[in-house]
Backbone as CSV, one residue per row, in Angstrom:
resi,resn,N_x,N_y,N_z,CA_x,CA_y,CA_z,C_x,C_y,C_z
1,UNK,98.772,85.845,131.976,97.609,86.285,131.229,97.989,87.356,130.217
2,UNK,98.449,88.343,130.451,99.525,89.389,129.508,100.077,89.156,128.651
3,UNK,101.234,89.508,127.748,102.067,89.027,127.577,101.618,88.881,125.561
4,UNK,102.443,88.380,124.817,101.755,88.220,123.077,101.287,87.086,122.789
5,UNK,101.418,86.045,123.703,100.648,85.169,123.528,99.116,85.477,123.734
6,UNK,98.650,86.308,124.861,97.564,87.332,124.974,96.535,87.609,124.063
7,UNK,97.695,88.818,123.424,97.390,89.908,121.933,97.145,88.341,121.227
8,UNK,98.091,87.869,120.918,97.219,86.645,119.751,96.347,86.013,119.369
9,UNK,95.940,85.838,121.077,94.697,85.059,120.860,93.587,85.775,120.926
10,UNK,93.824,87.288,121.667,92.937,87.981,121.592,92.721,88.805,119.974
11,UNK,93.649,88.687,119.096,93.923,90.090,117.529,93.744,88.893,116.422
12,UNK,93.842,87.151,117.043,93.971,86.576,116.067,93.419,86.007,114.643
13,UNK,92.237,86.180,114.884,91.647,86.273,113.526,91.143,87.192,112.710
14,UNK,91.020,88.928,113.552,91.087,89.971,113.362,92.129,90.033,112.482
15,UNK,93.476,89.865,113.167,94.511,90.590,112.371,95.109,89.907,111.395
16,UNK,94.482,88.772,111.149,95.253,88.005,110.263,94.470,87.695,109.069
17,UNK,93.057,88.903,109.366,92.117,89.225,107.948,92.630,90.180,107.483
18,UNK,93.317,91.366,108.628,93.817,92.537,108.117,94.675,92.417,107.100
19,UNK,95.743,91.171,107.844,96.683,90.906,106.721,96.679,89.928,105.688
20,UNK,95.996,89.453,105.424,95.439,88.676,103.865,94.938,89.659,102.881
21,UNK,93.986,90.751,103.365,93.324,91.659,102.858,94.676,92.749,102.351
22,UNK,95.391,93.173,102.590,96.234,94.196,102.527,97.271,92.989,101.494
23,UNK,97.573,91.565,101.653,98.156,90.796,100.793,97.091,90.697,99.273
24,UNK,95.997,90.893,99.393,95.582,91.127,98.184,95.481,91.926,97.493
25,UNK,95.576,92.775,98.157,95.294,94.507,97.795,96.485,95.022,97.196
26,UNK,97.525,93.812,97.283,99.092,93.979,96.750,98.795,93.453,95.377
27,UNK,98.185,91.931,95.206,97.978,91.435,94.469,97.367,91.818,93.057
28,UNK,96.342,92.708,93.947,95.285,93.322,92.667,96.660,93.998,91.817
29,UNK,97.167,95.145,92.610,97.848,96.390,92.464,98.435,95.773,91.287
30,UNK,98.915,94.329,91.656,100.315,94.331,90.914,99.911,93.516,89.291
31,UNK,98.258,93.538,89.707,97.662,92.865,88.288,97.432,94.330,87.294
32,UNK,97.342,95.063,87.958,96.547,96.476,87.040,98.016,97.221,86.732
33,UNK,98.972,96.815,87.288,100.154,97.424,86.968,100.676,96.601,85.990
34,UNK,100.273,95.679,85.633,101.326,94.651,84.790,99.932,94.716,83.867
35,UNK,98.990,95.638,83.334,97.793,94.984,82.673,97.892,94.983,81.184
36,UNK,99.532,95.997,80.574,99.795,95.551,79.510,100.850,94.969,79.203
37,UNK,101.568,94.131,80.306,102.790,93.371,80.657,102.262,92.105,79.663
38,UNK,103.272,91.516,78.165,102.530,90.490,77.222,103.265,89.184,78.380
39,UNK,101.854,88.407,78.321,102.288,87.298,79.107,102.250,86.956,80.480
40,UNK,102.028,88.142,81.256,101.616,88.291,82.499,100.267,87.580,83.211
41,UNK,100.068,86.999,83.800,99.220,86.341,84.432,99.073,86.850,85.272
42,UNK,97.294,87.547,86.069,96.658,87.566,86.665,96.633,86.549,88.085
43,UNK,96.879,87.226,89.044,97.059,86.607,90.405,95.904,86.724,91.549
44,UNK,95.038,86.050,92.020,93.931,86.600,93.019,94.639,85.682,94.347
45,UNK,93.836,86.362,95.485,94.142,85.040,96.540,92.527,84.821,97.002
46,UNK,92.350,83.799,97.532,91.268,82.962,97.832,91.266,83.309,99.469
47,UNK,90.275,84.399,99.823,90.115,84.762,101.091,90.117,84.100,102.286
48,UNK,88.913,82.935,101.657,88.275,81.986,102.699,89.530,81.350,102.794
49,UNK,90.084,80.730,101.677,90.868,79.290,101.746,92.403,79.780,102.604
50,UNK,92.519,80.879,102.027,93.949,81.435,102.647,93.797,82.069,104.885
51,UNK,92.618,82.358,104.912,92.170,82.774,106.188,92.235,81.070,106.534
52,UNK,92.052,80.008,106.118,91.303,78.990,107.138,92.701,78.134,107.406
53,UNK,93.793,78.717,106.489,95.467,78.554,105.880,96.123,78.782,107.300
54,UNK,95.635,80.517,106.917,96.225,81.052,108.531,96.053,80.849,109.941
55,UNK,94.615,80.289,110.249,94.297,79.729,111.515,94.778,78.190,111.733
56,UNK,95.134,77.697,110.591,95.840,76.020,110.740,97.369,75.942,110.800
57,UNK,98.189,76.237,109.702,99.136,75.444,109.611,100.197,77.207,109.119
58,UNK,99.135,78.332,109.137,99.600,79.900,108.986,100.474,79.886,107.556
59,UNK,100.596,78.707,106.508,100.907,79.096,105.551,100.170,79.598,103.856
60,UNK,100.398,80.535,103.440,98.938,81.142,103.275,99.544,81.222,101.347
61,UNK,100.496,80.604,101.144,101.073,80.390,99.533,99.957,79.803,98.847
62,UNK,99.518,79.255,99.178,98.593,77.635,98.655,96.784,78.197,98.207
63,UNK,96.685,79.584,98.811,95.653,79.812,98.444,95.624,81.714,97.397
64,UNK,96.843,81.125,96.704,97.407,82.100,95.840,96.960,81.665,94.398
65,UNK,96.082,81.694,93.579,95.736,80.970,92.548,95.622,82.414,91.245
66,UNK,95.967,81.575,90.233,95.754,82.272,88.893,94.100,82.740,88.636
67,UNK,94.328,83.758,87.952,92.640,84.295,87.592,92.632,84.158,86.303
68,UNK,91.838,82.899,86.276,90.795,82.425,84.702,90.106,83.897,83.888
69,UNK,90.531,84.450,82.925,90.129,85.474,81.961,88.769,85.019,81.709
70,UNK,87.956,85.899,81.367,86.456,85.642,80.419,87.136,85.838,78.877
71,UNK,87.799,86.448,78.982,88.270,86.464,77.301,89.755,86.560,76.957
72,UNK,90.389,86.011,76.378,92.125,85.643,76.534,92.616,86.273,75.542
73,UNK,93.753,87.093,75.885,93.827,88.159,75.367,94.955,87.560,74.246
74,UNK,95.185,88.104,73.477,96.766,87.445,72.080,97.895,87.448,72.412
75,UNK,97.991,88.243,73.450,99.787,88.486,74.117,99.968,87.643,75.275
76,UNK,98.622,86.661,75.650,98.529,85.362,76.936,98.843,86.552,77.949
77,UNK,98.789,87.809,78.346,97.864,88.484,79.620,96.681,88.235,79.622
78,UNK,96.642,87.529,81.040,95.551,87.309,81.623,94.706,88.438,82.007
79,UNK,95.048,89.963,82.453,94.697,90.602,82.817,93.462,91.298,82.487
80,UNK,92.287,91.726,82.966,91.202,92.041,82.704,90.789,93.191,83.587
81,UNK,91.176,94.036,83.095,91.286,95.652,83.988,90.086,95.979,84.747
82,UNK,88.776,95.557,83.949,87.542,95.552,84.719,87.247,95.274,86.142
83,UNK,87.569,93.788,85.813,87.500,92.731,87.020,88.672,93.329,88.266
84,UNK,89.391,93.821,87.423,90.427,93.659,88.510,90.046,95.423,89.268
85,UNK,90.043,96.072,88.830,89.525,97.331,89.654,88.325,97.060,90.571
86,UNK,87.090,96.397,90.182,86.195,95.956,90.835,86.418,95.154,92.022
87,UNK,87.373,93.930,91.849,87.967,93.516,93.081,88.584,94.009,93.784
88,UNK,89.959,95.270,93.132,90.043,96.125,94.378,89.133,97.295,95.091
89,UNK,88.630,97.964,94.190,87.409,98.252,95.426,86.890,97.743,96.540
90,UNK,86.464,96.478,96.138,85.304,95.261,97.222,86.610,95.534,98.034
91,UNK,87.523,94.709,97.789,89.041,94.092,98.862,89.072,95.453,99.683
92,UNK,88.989,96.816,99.284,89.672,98.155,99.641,88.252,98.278,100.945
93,UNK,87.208,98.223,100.420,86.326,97.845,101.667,86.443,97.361,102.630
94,UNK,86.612,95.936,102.369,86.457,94.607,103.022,88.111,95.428,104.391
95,UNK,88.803,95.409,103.547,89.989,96.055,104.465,89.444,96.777,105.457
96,UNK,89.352,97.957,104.406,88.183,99.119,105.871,87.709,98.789,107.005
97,UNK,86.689,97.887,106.703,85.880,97.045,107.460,86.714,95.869,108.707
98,UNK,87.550,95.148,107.790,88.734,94.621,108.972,89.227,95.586,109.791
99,UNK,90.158,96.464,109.764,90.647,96.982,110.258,89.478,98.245,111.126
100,UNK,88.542,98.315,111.210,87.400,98.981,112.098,87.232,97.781,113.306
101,UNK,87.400,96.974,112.744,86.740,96.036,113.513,87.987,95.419,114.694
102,UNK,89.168,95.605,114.005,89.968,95.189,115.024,90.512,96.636,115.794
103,UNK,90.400,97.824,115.279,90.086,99.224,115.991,89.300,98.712,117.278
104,UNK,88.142,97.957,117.106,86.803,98.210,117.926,87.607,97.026,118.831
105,UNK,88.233,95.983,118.507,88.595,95.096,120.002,90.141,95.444,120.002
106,UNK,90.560,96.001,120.011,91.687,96.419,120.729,90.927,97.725,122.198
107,UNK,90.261,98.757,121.108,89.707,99.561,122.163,88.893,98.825,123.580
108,UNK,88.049,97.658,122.949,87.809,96.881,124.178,88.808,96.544,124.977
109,UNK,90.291,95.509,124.220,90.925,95.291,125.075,91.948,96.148,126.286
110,UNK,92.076,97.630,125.336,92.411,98.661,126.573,91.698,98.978,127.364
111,UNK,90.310,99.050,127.077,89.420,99.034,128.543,89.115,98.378,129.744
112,UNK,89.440,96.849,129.311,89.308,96.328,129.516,90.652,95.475,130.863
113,UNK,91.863,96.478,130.634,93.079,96.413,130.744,93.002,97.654,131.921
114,UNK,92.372,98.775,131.535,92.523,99.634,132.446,91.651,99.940,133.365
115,UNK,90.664,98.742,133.275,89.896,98.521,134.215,88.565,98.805,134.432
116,UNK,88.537,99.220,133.120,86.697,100.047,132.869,86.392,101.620,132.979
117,UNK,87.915,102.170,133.204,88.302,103.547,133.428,86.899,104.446,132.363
């Protein structure tokens, strides 16, 4: 019953929002860092599609997609500084929020471990 096969099934869709979320949060970073890089393309990942990635087949490349501009810039950067701060905010949340939440069942599962102490 112990053991990481355990933790997995017990952290597993918890922690594997934590880590999509913290993989985007790379993503954004590395769009607002490159936002006057000429030629640079804009990178998002697809939450749902990449989470439903990780509970199937755990490869999570495939829901890595380019971000369509509202307005295309002359140097072909995709980048749109707006959008992209706004998404990291939400994402910087959404993280928060993951990671509270797998705070809150781990603390169950030590209680739960130590017996209701």
């Amino acid at each position: 019953m112990n053991g990481p096969d355990f933790l997995d099934r017990q952290l597993g869709q918890p922690a594997a929002a934590l880590r999509l979320r913290a993989q985007r949060l790379d993503l954004i970073a590395s769009n607002i860092a490159n936002a006057a890089t000429p030629g640079y393309k804009a990178r998002d990942l697809d939450f749902k599609a990449a989470l439903a990635a990780a509970e199937g087949s755990g490869n999570t490349s495939g829901a890595i997609r380019y971000r369509v501009p509202v307005q295309a810039s002359l140097d072909g950067n995709t980048v749109e500084l707006a959008t992209e701060q706004t998404a990291f905010a939400e994402n910087a949340i959404d993280y928060r929020a993951s990671l509270s939440f797998l705070g809150g069942r781990i603390q169950t599962i030590m209680a739960a471990l130590k017996g209701g102490e």
